[in-house]
C-alpha positions as CSV (number, residue, x, y, z in Angstrom):
1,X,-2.3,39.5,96.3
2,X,-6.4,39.4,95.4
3,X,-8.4,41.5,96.3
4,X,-12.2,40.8,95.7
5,X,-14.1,43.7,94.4
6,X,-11.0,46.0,96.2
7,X,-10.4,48.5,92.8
8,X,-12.9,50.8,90.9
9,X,-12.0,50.0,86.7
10,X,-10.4,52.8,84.8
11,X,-12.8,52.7,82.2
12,X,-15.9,52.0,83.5
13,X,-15.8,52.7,86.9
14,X,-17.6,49.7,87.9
15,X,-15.5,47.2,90.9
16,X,-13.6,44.9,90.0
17,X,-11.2,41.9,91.2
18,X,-7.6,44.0,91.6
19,X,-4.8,42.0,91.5
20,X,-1.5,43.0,93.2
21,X,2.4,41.5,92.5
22,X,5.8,42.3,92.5
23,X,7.2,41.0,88.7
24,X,10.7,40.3,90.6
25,X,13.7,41.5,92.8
26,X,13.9,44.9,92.8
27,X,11.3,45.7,90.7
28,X,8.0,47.7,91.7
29,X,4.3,46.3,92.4
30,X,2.0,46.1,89.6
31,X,-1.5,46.2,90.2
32,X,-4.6,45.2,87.4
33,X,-6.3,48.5,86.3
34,X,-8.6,47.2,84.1
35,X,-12.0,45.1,84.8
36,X,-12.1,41.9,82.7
37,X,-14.6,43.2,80.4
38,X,-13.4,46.5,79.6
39,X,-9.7,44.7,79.3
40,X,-11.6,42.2,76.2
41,X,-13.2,44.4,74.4
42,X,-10.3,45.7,73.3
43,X,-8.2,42.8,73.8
44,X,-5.7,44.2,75.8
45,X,-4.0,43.3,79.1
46,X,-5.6,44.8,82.2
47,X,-2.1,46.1,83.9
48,X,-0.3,47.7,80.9
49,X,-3.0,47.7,78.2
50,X,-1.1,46.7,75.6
51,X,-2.5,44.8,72.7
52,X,-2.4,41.1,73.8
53,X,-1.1,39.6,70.4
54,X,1.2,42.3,69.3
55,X,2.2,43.9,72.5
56,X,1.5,46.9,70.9
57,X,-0.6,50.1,72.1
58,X,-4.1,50.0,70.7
59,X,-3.6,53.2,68.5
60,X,-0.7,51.5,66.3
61,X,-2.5,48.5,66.3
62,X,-5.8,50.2,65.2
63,X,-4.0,52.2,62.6
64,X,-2.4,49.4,60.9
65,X,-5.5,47.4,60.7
66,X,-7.2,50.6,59.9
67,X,-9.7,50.0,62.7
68,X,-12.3,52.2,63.6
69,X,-13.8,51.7,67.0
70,X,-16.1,54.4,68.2
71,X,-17.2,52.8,71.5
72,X,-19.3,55.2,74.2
73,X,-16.7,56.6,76.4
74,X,-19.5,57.5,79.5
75,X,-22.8,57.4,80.6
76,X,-25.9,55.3,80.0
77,X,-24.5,54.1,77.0
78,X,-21.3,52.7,78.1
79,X,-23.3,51.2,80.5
80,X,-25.9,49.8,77.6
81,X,-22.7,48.6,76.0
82,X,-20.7,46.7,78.6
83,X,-23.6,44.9,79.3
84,X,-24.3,43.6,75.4
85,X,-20.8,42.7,75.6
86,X,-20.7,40.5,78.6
87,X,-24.4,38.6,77.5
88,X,-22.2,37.9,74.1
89,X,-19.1,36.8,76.5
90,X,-20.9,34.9,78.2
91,X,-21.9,32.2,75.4
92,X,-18.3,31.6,74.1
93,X,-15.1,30.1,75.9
94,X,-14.4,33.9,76.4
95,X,-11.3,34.7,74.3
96,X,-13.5,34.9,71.2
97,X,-12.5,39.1,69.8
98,X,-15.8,41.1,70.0
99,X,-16.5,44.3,68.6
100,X,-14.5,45.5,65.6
101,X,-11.7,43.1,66.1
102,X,-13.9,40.1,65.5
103,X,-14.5,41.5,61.5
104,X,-10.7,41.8,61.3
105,X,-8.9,38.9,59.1
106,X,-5.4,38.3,57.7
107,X,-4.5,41.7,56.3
108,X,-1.5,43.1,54.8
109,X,-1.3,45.3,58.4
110,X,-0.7,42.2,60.3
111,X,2.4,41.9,59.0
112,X,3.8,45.6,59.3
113,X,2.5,44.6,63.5
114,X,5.1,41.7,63.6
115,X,7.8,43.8,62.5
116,X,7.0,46.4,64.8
117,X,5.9,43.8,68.1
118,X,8.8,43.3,70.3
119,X,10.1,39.6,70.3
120,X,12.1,39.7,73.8
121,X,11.3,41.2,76.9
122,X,11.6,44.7,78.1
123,X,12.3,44.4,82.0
124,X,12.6,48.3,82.1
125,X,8.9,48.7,82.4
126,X,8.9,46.9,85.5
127,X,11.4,49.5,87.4
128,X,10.2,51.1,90.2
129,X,9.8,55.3,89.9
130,X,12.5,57.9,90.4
131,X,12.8,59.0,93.9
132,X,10.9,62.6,93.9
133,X,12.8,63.0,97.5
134,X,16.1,61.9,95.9
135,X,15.6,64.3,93.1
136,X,15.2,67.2,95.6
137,X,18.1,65.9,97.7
138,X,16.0,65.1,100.6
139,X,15.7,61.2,100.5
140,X,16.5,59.9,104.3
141,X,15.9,56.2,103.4
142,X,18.9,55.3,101.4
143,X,19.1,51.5,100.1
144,X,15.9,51.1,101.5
145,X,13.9,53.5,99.7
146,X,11.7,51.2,97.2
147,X,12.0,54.1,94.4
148,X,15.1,54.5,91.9
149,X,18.1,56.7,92.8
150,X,18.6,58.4,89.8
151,X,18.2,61.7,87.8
152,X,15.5,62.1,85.0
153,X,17.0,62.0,81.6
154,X,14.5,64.5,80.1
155,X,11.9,66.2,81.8
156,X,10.4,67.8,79.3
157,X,10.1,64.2,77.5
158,X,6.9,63.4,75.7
159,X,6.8,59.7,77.2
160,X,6.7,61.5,80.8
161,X,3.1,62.2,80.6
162,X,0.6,59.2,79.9
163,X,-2.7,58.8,80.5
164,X,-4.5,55.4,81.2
165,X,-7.9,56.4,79.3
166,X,-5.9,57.6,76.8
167,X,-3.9,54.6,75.8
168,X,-6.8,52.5,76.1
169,X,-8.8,54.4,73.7
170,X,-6.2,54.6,71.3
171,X,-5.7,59.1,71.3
172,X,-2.9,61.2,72.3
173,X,-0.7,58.0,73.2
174,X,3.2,59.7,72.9
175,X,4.4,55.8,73.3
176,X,2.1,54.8,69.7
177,X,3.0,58.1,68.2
178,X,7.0,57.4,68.4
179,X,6.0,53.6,67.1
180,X,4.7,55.1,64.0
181,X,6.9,57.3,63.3
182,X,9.7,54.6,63.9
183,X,7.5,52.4,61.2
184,X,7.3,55.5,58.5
185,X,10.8,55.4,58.6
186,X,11.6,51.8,58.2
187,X,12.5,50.7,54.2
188,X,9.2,49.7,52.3
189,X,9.5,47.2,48.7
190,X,7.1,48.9,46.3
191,X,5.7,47.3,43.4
192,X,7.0,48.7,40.5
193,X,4.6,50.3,38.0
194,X,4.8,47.7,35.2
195,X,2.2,45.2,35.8
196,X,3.5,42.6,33.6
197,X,6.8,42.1,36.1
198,X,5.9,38.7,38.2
199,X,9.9,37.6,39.2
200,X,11.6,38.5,42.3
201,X,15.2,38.3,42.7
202,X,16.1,36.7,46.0
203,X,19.9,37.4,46.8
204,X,22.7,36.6,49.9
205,X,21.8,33.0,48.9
206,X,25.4,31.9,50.4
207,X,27.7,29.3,49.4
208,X,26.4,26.9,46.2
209,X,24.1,24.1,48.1
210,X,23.6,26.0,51.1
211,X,19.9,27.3,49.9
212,X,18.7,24.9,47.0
213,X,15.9,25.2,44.7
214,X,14.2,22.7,47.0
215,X,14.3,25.0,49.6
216,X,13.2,27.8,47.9
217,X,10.5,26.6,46.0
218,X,8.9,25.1,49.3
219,X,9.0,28.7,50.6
220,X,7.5,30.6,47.9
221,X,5.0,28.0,46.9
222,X,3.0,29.2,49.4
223,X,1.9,32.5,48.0
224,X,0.9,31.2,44.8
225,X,1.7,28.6,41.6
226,X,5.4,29.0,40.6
227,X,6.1,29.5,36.7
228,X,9.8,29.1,36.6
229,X,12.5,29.2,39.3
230,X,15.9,29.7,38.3
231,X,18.9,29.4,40.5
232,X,22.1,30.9,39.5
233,X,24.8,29.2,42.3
234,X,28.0,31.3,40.8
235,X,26.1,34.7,41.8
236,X,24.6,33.5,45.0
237,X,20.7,34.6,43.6
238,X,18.0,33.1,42.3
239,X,14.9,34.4,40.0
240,X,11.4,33.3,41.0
241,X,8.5,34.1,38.5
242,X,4.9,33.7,39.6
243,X,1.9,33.0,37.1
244,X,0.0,36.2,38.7
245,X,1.1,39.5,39.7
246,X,-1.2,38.9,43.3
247,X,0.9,36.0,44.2
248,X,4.1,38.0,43.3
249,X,3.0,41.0,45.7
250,X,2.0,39.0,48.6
251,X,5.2,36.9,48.7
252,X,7.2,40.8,48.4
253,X,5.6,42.0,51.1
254,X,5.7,39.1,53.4
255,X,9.2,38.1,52.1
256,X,10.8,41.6,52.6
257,X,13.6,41.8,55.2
258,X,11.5,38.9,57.5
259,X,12.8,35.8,55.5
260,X,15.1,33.8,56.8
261,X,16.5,30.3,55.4
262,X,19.0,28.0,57.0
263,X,20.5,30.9,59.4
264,X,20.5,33.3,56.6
265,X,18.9,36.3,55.5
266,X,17.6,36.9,52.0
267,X,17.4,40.2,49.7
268,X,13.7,40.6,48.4
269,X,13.7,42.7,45.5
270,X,11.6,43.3,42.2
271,X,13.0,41.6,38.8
272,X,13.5,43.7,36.2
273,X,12.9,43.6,32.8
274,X,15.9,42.8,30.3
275,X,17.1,45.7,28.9
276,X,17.0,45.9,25.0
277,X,19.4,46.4,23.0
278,X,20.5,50.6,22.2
279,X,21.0,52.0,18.4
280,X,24.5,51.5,19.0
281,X,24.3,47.8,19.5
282,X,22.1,47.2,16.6
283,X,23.9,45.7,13.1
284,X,24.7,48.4,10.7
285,X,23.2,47.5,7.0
286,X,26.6,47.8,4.5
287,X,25.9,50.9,2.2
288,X,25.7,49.5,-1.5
289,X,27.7,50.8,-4.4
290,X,30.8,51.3,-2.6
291,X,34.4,50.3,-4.0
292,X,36.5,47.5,-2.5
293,X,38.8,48.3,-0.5
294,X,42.5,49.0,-1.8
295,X,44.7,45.8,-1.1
296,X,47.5,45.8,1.0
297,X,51.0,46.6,-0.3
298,X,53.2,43.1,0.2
299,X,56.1,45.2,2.0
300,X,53.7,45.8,4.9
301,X,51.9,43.1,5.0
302,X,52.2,41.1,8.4
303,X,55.1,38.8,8.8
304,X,54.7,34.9,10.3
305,X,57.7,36.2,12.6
306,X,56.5,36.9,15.9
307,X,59.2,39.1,16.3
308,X,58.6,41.5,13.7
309,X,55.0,41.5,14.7
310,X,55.6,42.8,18.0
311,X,58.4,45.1,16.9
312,X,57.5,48.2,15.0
313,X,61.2,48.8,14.1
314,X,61.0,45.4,11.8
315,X,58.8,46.8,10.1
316,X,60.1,48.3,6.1
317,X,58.9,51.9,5.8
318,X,56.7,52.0,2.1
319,X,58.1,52.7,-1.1
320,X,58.2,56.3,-2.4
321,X,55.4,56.9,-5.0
322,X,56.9,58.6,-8.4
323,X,56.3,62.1,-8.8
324,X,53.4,63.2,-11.6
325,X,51.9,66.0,-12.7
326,X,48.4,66.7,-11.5
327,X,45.6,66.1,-14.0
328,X,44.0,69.2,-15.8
329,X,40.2,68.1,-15.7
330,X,39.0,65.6,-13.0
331,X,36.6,62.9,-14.4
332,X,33.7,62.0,-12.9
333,X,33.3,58.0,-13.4
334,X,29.7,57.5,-14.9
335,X,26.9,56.4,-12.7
336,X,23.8,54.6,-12.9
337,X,21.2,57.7,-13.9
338,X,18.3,57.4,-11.2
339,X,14.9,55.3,-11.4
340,X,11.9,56.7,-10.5
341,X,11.7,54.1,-7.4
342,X,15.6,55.0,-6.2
343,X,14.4,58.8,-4.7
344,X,12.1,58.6,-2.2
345,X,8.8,61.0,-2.3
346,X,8.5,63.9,-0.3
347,X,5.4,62.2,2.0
348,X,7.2,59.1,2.2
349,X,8.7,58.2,5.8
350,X,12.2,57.5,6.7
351,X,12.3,54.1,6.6
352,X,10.7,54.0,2.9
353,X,13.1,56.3,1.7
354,X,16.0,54.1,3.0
355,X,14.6,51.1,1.4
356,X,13.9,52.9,-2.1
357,X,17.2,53.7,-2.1
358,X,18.6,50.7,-1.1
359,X,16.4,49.1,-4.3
360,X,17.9,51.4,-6.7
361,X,21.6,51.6,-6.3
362,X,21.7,55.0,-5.0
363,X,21.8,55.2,-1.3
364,X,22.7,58.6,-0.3
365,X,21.3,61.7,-2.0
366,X,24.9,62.9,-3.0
367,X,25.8,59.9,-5.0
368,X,23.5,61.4,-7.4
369,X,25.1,63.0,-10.3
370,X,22.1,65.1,-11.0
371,X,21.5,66.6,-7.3
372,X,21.7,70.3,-7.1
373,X,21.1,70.9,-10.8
374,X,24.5,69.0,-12.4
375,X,24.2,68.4,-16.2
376,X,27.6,67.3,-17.2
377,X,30.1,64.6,-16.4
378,X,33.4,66.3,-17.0
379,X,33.9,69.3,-14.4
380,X,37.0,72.1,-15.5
381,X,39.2,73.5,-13.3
């Protein structure tokens, strides 16, 4: 139903064209609230004054494109205002953005909005009230009563009390303040500290030629030039690395839990860097000056038979060594004496040391026979 200049505006109480319907069955009658003008300027819809592209409220959509919109609220200046706005209006096709949303471009906040907007409908907004006549028990209509049957859930529920002026201007909105805190909560990628890390690690790739490198690169190519693209089929990931760190933090953001290929969803994550190799890993140098090692007797060493390899009780215990007496003096064999370059300074570092000694034959400060103040070679019990 239209109604020519039949409703005042919310906002700036001025008359307006009010527009009356019922949505569907069973469902209540929605009326326009908002004059054209007013509904514009912050591009919003003039029954329920959400955000037009999002289906947002205007304070989560100001605060993810970090807008600030100080428009006069009342008074001459409103006034002042309105009217600049419809002179500008007037010399475009009218769904031009004026005011601070005309300044606003393709932003990083754009795309926290289009995880946030809601993709199918939400018919519960158009139920009709609750019955305040059913909730005293005093409702004499029955089925015909145009209002819901039904019992509050929570009175004392934030989303109970909203305010028109309030949701347009983007303040005190309970329905934008549960958004946000439902988009703090949701999982974020952060860029990890090392700048030098452009890769990305795309996983739940599927089956091999499901997702192929085609595919992939076609996807990615748009957030910058590719450097190397590496798909591993046998662990259902690939490896992207871009040639700038920019183009390698656009496509995580835009990437992360929104892509989709071929009915499936990918895992964004940061590469990381290969891991280098511990001490432990690392070859050991062979210490120099040490003797063979002692050959092994023929009794035990290993048979061809398979049998007596694999069973110990094949195996001939050794032979008994004969019995000796112990020697009275223990002989020290003679060693190479020291060079001057073979012990290392007291200034020079570790690694210098290590090399000296490695030069001269001695590489361990107890292999020297004249440590601690030792003169001769023979030592007496």
């Amino acid at each position: 139903m239209k109604d020519k200049f039949g409703k005042e505006c919310k906002i700036c109480e001025r008359p307006f064209t009010n527009f009356r319907w019922q949505p569907g069955k069973g469902a209540r009658y929605k009326n326009t609230e908002l004059c054209q003008t007013c509904a514009k300027v912050k591009n919003v819809c003039q029954t329920c004054m959400f955000d037009l592209e999002y289906g947002l409220p205007v304070q989560v959509r100001d605060a993810a494109l970090q807008i600030a919109d100080n428009i006069p609220r009342q008074g001459a200046n409103r006034d002042f205002y309105l009217q600049n706005v419809e002179r500008a209006l007037a010399n475009t096709d009218g769904t031009t953005p004026v005011g601070a949303l005309a300044n606003i471009g393709e932003s990083s906040g754009t795309e926290m909005l289009k995880r946030l907007a809601r993709t199918a409908p939400y018919y519960k907004r158009n139920a009709p009230h609750i019955c305040s006549f059913y909730v005293k028990g005093e409702c004499k209509r029955g089925e015909e009563c145009p209002y819901r049957h039904e019992k509050p859930s929570d009175p004392d529920d934030p989303l109970s009390t909203q305010n028109i002026r309030d949701r347009y201007y983007g303040s005190n909105d309970p329905v934008a303040e549960k958004i946000l805190n439902r988009a703090k909560a949701m999982p974020a990628l952060e860029p990890p500290a090392d700048t030098t890390i452009t890769t990305l690690y795309v996983g739940n790739l599927g089956p091999a030629g499901q997702i192929t490198q085609k595919d992939l690169n076609d996807y990615f190519y748009q957030f910058g030039d590719i450097r190397s693209l590496r798909l591993l089929d046998a662990k259902s990931c690939a490896f992207i690395q871009f040639t700038t760190r920019e183009a390698c933090e656009m496509a995580a953001e835009r990437s992360f839990n929104k892509l989709f290929l071929k009915g499936r969803r990918l895992v964004i994550r940061w590469g990381q860097p290969q891991a280098q190799k511990s001490a432990e890993e690392r070859p050991i140098n062979p210490v120099p000056s040490l003797p063979n090692p002692c050959p092994v007797p023929d009794d035990l060493a290993p048979s061809s038979s398979k049998r007596q390899r694999l069973d110990p009780l094949n195996i001939p215990l050794p032979p008994v060594p004969p019995t000796f007496a112990a020697p009275t003096k223990l002989i020290v064999p003679p060693t190479r004496p020291p060079t001057s370059t073979s012990l290392p300074t007291a200034a020079a570092s570790g690694d210098e040391a290590s090399g000296s000694g490695r030069a001269g034959g001695i590489y361990y400060p107890s292999q020297d026979p004249q440590r601690l103040g030792a003169k001769g070679d023979v030592i007496d019990d």
